[in-house]
MARZA-122742 format. One record per residue (C-alpha): residue in three letters; x, y, z; residue number from 1. Coordinates in Angstrom, 1 decimal, m for minus. Layout:
BEGIN
r/x/y/z/k
ALA/X/Y/Z/NUM
...
***
This chain:
BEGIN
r/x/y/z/k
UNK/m8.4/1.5/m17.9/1
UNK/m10.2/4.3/m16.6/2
UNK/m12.2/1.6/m14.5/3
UNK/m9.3/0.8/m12.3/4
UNK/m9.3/4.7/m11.7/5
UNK/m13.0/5.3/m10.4/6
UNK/m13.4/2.0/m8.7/7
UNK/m9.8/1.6/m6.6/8
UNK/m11.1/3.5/m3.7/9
UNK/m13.8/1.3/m2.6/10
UNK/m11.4/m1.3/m1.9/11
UNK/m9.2/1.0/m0.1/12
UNK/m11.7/1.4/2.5/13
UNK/m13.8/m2.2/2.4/14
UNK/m10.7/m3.9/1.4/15
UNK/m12.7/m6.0/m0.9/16
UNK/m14.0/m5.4/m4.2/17
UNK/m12.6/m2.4/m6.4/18
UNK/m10.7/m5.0/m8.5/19
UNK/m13.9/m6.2/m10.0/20
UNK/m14.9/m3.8/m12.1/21
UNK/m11.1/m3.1/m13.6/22
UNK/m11.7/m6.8/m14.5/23
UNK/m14.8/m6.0/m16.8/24
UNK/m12.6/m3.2/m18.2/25
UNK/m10.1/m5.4/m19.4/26
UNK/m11.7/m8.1/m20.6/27
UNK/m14.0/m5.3/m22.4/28
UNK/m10.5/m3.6/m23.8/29
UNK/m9.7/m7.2/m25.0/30
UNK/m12.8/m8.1/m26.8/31
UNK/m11.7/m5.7/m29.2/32
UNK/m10.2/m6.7/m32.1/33
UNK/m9.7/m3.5/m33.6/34
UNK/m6.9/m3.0/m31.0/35
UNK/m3.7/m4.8/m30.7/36
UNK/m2.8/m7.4/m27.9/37
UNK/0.2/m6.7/m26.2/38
UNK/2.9/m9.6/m25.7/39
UNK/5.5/m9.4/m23.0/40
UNK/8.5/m9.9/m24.6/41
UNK/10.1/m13.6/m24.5/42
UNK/13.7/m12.0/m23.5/43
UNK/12.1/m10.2/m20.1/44
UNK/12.5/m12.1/m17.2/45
UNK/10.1/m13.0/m14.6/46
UNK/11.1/m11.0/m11.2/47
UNK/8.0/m11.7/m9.3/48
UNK/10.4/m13.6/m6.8/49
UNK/13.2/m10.8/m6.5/50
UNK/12.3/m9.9/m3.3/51
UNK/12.4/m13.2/m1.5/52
UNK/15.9/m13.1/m1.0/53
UNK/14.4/m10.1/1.9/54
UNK/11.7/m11.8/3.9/55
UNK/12.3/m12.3/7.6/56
UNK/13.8/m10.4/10.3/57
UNK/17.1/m8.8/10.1/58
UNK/19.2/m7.0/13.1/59
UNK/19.5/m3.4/11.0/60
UNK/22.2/m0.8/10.5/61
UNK/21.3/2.7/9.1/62
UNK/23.9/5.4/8.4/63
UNK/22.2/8.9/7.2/64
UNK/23.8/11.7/5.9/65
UNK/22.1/14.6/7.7/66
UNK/22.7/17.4/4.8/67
UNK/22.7/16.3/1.1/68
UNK/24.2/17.6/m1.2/69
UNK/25.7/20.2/0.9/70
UNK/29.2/19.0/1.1/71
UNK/28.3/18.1/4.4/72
UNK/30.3/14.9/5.3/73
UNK/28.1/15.0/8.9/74
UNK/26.3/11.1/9.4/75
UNK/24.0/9.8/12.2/76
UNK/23.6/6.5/12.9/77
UNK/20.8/3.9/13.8/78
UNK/20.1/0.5/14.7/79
UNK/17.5/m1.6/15.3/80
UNK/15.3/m3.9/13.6/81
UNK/13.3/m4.6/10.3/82
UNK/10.7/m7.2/9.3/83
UNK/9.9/m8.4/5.6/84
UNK/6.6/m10.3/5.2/85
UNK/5.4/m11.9/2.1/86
UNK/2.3/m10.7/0.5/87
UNK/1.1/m12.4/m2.5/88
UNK/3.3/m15.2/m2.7/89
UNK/6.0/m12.9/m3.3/90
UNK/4.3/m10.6/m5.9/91
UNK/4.6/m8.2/m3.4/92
UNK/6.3/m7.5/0.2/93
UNK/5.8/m5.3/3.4/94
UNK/9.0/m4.1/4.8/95
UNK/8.7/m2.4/8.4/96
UNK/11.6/m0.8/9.7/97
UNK/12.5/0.3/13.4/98
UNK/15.7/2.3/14.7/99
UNK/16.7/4.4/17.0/100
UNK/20.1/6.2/17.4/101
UNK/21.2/9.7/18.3/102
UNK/19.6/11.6/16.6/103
UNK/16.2/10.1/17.3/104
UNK/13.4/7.3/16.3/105
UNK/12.8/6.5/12.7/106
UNK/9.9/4.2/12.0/107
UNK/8.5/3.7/8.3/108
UNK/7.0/0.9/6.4/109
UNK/7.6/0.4/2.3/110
UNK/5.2/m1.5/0.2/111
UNK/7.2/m3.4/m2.7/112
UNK/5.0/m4.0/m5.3/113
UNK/5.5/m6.3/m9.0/114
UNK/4.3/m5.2/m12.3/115
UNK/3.7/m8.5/m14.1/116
UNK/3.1/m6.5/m17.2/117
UNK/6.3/m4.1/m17.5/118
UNK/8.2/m6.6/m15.2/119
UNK/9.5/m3.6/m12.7/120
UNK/8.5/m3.7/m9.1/121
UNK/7.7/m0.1/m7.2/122
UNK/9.1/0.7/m3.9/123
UNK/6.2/2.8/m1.7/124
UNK/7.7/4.8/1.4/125
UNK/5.9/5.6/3.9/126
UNK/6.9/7.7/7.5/127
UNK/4.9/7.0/10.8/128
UNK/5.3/10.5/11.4/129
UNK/3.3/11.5/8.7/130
UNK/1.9/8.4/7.5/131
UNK/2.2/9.9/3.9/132
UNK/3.3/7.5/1.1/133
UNK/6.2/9.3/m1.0/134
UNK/6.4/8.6/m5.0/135
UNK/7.6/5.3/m6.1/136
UNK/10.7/4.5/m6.7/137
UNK/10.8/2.3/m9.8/138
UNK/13.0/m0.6/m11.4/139
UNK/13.8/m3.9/m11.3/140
UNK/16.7/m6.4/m10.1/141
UNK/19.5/m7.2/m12.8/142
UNK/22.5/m9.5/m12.0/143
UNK/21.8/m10.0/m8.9/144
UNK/21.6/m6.6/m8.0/145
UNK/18.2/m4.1/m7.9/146
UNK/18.3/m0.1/m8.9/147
UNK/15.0/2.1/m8.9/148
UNK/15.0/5.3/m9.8/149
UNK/12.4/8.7/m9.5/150
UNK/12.8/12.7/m9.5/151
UNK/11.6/14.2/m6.6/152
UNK/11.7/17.9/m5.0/153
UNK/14.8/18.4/m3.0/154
UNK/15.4/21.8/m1.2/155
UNK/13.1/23.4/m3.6/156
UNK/15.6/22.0/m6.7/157
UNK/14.1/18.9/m8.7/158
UNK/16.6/16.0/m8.5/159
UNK/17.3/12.4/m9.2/160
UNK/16.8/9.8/m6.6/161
UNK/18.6/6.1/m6.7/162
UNK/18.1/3.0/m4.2/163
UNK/20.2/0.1/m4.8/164
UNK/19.9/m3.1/m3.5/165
UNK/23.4/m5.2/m3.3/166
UNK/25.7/m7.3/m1.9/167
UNK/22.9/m10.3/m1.5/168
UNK/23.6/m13.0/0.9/169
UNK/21.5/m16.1/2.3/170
UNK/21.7/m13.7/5.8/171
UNK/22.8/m10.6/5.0/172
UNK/22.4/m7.6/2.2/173
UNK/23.1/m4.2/1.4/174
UNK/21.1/m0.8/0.7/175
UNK/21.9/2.6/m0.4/176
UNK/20.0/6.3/m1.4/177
UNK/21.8/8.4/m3.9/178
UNK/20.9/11.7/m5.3/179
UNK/22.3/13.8/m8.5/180
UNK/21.6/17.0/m9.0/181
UNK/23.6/17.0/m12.0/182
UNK/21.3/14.9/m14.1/183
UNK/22.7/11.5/m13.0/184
UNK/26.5/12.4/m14.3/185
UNK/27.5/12.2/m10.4/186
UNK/25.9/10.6/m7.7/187
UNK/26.1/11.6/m3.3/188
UNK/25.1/7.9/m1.5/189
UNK/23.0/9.8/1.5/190
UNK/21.3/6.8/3.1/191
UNK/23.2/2.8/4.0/192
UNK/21.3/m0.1/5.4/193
UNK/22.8/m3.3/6.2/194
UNK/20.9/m5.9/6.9/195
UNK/21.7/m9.3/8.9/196
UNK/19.5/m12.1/9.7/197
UNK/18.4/m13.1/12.4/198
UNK/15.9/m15.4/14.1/199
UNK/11.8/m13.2/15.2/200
UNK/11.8/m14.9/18.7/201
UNK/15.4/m13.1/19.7/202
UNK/14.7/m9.7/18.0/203
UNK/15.3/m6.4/19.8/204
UNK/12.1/m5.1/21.5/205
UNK/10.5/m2.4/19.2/206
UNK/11.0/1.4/20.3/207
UNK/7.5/3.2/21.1/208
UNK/7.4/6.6/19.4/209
UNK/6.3/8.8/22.3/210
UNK/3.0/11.0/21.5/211
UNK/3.8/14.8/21.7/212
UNK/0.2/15.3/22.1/213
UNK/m1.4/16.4/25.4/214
UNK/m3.3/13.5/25.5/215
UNK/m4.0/10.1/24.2/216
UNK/m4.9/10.1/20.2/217
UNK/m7.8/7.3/20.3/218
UNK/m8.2/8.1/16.4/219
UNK/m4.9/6.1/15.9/220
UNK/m6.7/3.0/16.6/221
UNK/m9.7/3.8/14.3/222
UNK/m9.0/0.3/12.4/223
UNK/m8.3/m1.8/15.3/224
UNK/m11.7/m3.5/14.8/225
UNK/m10.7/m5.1/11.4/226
UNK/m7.8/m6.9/12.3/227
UNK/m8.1/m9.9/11.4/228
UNK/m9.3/m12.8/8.9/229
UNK/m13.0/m12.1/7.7/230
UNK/m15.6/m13.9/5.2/231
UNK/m16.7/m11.1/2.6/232
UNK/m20.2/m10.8/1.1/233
UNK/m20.3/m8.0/m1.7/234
UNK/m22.7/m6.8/m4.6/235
UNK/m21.6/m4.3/m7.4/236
UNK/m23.9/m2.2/m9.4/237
UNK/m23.3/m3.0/m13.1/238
UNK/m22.9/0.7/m14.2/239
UNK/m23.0/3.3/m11.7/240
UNK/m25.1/6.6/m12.7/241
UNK/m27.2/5.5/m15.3/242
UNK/m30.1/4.5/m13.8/243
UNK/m29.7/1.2/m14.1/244
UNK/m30.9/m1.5/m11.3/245
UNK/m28.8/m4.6/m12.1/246
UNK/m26.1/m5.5/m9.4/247
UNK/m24.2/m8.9/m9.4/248
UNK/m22.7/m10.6/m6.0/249
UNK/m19.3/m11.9/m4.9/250
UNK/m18.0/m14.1/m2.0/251
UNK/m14.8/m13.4/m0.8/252
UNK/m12.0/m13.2/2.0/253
UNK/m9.7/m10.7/3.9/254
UNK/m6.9/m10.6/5.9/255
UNK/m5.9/m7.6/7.5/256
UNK/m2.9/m7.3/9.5/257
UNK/m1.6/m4.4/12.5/258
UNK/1.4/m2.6/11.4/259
UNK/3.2/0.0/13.4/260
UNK/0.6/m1.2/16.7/261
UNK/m2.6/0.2/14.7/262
UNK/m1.5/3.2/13.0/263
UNK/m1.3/1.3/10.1/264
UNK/m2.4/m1.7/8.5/265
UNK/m2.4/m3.7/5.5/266
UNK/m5.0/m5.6/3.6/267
UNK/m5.0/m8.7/1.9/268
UNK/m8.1/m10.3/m0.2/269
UNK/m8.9/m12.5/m2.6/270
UNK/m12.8/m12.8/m3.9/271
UNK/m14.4/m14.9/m6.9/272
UNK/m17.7/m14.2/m8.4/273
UNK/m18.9/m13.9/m12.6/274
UNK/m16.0/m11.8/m13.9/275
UNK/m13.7/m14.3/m12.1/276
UNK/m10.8/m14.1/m9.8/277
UNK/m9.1/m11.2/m8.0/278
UNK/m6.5/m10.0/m5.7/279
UNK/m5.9/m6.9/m4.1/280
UNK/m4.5/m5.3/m1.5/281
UNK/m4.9/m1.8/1.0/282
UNK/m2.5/0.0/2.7/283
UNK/m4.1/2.1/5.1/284
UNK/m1.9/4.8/7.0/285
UNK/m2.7/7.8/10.0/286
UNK/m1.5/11.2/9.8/287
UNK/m1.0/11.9/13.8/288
UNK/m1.4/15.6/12.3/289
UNK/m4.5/15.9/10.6/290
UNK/m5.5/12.9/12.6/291
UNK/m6.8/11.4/9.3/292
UNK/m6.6/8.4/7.2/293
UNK/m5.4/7.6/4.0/294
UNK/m6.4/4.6/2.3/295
UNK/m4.1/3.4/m1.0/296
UNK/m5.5/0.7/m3.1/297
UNK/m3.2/m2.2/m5.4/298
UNK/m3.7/m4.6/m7.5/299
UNK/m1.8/m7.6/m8.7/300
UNK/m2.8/m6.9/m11.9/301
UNK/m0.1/m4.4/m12.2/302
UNK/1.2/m3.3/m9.0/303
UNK/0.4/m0.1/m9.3/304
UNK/m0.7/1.8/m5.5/305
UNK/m3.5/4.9/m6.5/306
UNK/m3.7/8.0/m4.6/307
UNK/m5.0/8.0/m1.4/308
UNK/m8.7/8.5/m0.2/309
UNK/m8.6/10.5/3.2/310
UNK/m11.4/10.7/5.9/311
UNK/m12.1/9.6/9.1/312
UNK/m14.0/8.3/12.0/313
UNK/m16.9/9.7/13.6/314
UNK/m19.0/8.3/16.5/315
UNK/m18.4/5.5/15.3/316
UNK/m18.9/5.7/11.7/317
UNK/m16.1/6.1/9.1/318
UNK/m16.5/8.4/5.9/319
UNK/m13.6/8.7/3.2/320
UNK/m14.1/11.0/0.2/321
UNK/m12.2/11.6/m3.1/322
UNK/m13.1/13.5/m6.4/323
UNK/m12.0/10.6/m9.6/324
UNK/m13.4/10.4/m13.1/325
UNK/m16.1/8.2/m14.2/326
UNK/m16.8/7.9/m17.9/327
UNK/m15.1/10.9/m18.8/328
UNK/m16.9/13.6/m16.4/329
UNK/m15.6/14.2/m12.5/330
UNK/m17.7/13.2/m9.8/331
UNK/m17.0/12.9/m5.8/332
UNK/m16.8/9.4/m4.6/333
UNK/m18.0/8.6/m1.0/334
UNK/m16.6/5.4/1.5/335
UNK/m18.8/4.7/4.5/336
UNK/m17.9/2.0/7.2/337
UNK/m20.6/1.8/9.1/338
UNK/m22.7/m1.6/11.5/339
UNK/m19.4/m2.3/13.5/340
UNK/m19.6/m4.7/16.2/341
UNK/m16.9/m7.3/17.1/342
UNK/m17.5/m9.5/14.7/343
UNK/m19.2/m7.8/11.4/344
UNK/m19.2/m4.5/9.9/345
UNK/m20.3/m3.2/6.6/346
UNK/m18.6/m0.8/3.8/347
UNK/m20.6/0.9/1.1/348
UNK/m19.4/3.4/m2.0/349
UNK/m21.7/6.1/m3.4/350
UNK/m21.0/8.4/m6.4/351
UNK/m22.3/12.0/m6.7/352
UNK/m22.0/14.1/m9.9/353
UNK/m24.5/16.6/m8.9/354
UNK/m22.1/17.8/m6.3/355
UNK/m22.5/15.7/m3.2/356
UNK/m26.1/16.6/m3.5/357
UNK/m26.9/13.1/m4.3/358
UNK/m25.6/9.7/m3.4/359
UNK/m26.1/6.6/m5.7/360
UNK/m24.8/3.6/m3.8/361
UNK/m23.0/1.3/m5.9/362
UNK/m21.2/m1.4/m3.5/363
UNK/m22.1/m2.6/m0.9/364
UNK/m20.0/m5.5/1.2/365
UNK/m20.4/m6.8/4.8/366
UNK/m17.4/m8.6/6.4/367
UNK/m18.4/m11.1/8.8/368
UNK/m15.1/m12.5/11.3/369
UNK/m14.1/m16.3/10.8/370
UNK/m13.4/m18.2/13.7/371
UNK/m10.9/m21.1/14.6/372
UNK/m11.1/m24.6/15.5/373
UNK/m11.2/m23.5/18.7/374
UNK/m14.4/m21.4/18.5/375
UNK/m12.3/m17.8/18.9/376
UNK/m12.3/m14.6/16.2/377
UNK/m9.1/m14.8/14.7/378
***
């Protein structure tokens, strides 16, 4: 599966093709018969559909305890409201949130994302103020009622970390953050969300987050041009760094879609060619303080979101590095978004293992808008 390591970040960027060659990997790993094939268990349940009960837009509640684990009893309050859209027919689900209160203006986005193999979903959090995806929370839904669990760094002490989804209604739900610092023996609820439905067209008008900049932060908007629904073209080099000439072609589509008014977005895409059918997704976020992008990469092979490749724009002309293995040896892998106009653009992927002294281009995918009935870019 080291495939899915080296060839995730391509997608990131183009949105469209990284899947591919994890999809050789496994049906290489599978071919083998010397290994054995793994069976999900007939007892696990299915709990692609878990979050469903979410989607839509609820009038939000958040209570905050300002100093865990303290013995502070001090709380802030928010309100406001959050939207749940459906991303792979439920396999996985965008959840924006937007309060204000007090003690100020929190706006953050979580990717939810199924494992159809260890039948867990992982909860992604992500900060607008950063835009700097935290660890996954991870677990799954039991009884009608959904835990997930990770250690994380708190006040320099590692501790244990708890969201809970309960109290599940047609209109209405429950959430709660709990940390231990006592290896799970007791548990301090820090965080409360209550959620209750309500209908998009009367939901309260979204709070802008004022810039503290001295002036306007164009880079924010770096991705505007790929919102939208596109037509994919895409060929793949066979096997990167050996010298080998032999690349196969794929047609495609994307969807990408504005989150928190172009600081974010998130990718949807589905493409077919010989090793079959994929889908995958990119959750692209901006760090207002390095004024830089990162760019995470899932699959819905197994729901899994990979580190993040970071870069940015530059006269018009997007580059995103990272350093990943490839067959064992580390090399520096190179994003370039490049040809941009209002209605095409084109990604490419290059690997280096001489240092960045070298580039072998390895993908290369152009995106070309689709239009409506009507004869406008949608």
């Amino acid at each position: 599966m080291k495939a899915l390591k080296h060839i995730r970040t391509y997608l990131l960027v183009c949105t469209l093709v990284v899947i591919l060659q994890p999809l050789s990997g496994i049906a290489q790993q599978n071919s083998d018969p010397s290994k054995p094939k793994l069976r999900p268990s007939p007892t696990q349940r299915d709990g692609q559909h878990d979050f469903d009960f979410n989607f839509g837009t609820w009038k939000t509640h958040v209570s905050r305890l300002v100093h865990p684990l303290t013995g502070s009893e001090q709380w802030v309050e928010y309100d406001g409201t959050s939207v749940v859209s459906k991303v792979w027919n439920g396999r996985a689900s965008l959840f924006e949130l937007d309060v204000s209160g007090p003690a100020g203006h929190i706006e953050g986005v979580g990717l939810r994302l199924y494992n159809p193999e260890t039948h867990q979903w992982s909860l992604n959090w992500a900060n607008s103020s950063d835009g700097v995806i935290n660890k996954p929370m991870i677990g799954e839904f039991k009884d009608g009622r959904g835990e997930f669990f990770d250690q994380e760094e708190f006040n320099g002490r590692m501790i244990l970390a708890r969201n809970g989804f309960s109290e599940i209604t047609p209109n209405s739900s429950r959430f709660e953050q709990a940390f231990s610092d006592d290896g799970g023996k007791t548990w301090e609820i820090n965080w409360v969300m209550t959620f209750m439905r309500q209908e998009p067209e009367i939901a309260a008008p979204k709070t802008k987050l004022q810039s503290t900049s001295s002036g306007p932060d164009h880079a924010q908007h770096d991705f505007d041009f790929h919102i939208g629904n596109w037509k994919t073209h895409l060929k793949r080099r066979l096997h990167p760094l050996t010298g080998s000439n032999t690349w196969v072609e794929y047609e495609g589509t994307t969807v990408v879609r504005k989150v928190w008014d172009g600081r974010a977005n998130l990718v949807e895409l589905t493409a077919d060619g010989p090793p079959g059918h994929f889908e995958g997704l990119s959750l692209r976020l901006y760090n207002p303080a390095s004024h830089q992008w990162s760019l995470h990469f899932a699959n819905a092979n197994d729901g899994t979101l990979t580190q993040p490749t970071i870069g940015e724009f530059k006269n018009g002309r997007g580059e995103f590095f990272d350093q990943e293995t490839l067959n064992g040896r580390a090399i520096f892998v190179r994003f370039v978004i490049s040809d941009i106009t209002p209605t095409s653009c084109r990604f490419e992927q290059s690997f280096s293992d001489d240092g960045g002294k070298t580039w072998e281009v390895n993908w290369i995918a152009t995106d070309t808008r689709v239009e409506d009935a009507s004869g406008k870019a949608r």
